[in-house]
N, C-alpha and C positions, 0 to 999 in steps of 0.2 A: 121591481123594487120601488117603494113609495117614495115619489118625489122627494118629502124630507130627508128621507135617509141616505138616496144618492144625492143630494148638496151637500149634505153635510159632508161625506167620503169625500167628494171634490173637494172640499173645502180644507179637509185635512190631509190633501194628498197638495193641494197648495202651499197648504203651512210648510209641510215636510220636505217641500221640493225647497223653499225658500231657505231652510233651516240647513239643507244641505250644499245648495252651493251660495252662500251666503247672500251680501247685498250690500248696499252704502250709498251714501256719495260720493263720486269721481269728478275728478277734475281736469280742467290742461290750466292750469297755472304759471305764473314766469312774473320778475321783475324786469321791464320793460330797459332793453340799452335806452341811456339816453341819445335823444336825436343831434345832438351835435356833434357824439362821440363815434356814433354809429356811422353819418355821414364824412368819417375820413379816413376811415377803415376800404380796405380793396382785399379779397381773401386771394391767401395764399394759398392754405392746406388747410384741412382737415383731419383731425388726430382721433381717433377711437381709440378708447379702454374696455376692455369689457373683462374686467376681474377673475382670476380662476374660482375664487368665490364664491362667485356664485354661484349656487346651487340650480344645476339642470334637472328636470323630471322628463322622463318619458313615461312615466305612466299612461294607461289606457283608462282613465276616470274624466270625469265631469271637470272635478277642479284640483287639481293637484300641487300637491305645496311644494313650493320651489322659487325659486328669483327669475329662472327662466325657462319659458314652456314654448316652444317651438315645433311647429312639426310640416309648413310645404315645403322646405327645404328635403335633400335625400338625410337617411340618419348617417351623422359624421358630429363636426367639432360645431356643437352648437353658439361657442362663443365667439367665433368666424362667423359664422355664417349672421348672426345677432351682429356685429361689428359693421358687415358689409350693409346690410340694410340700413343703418343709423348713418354710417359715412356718406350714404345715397341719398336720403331722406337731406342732411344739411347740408350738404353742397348746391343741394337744388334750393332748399331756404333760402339760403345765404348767396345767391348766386349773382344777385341784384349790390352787392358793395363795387362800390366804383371810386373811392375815394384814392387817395395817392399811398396810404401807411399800410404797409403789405401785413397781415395778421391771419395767426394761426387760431381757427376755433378747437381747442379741446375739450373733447366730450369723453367723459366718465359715465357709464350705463351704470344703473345700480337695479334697476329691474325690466324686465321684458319677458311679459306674461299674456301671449295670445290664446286663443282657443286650442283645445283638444279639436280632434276628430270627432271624440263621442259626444263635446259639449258642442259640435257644432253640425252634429246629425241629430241632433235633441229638437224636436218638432215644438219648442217651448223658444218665444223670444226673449235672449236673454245673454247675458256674456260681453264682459268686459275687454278692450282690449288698452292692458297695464305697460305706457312704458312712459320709464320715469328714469333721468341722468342726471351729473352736474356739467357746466360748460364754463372753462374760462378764456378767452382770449389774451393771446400774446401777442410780443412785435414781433415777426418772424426775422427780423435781421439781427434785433439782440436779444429776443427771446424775455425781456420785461414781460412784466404781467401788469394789462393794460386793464383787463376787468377780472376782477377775482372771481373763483369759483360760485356760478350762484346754482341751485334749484328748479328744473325746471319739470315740470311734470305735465306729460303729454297721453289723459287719457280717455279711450274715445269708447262706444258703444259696438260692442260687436252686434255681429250677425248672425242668426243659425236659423233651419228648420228650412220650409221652405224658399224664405228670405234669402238665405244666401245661396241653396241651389241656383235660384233663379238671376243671381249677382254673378255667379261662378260662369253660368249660359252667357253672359257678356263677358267675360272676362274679368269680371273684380275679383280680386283674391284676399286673402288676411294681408299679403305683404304688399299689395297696393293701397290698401285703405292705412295701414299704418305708414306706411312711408308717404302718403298726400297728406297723412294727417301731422307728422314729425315736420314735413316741411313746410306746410304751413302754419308749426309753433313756430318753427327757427323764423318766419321770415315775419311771422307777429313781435316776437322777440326785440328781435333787429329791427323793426320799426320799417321794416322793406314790405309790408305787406297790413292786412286789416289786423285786428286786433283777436288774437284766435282763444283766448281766453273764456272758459264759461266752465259749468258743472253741471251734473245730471245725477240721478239717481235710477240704479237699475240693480238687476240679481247678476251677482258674477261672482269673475275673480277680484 
């Protein structure tokens, strides 16, 4: 085949991969507690929502439309299973309050959208990993609402192809890169940690 005409194939099997599992900017974004507020807080508990709602996909595709796409867990109640990771990920955040005002963080998921299998046997680097909540803190003795619901969206670059075979040989998994990565928003957040804020741009969900 003449050089020009396989680039160009490449070039439009590029297009078409791009056109199918889309692409953007992603972010981990958050309004920062303020530091006087944050240092008198001491956590009590952590409260997880995770909506029936939302819409679960099992589908066996590249990217599949849904609020939540899960799959190292066994198959069962994906909204559990979603719950327990995000309860894990902030406790470990937020683990660093030492203040004397005992307070509940409540988190509201409103999306958690990791890799398929087959977008992550995809020999193509690429893939998003989408998870985005609201969190308010209460007093946990009278239950006041000491910061109102804000926005936080915690999203980070998946893995696939060779890349993460060789992540998987050490032990990283989808639910350890998302749960180091939720805890170190919470603990950016909460002012207990660096600042985990930024954006990128890549092909995913």
């Amino acid at each position: 085949m003449p050089l020009t005409r396989r680039a160009a194939l490449l070039g439009l099997s590029a297009v078409l991969l791009a056109a199918c599992v889309g692409g953007g900017t992603f972010k981990t974004e958050y309004t920062p507690v303020p530091a006087e507020l944050a240092k008198s807080w001491r956590l009590a508990e952590v409260r997880v929502s995770v909506p029936k709602t939302l819409v679960v996909s099992e589908a066996k595709t590249l990217l599949p439309k849904a609020d939540i796409v899960w799959r190292e867990d066994p198959m069962g109640d994906r909204h559990a299973q979603v719950g327990k990771i995000i309860q894990a990920a902030v406790l470990r955040g937020a683990q660093g309050l030492r203040g004397t005002r005992p307070v509940i963080i409540d988190i509201t998921v409103t999306r958690f959208h990791a890799l398929t299998y087959e977008a992550e046997l995809s020999n193509n680097d690429w893939g998003v990993h989408n998870v985005d909540f609201t969190a308010q803190v209460l007093d946990a003795r009278t239950g006041a609402v000491l910061l109102p619901a804000t926005k936080i969206r915690a999203e980070t670059p998946a893995w696939s192809g060779e890349k993460m075979k060789e992540a998987r040989r050490k032990g990283i998994t989808q639910k350890s890169m998302i749960t180091n990565h939720v805890a170190a928003t919470i603990a950016g957040w909460l002012g207990l940690g660096p600042d985990n804020r930024g954006s990128f741009s890549r092909q995913g969900n």
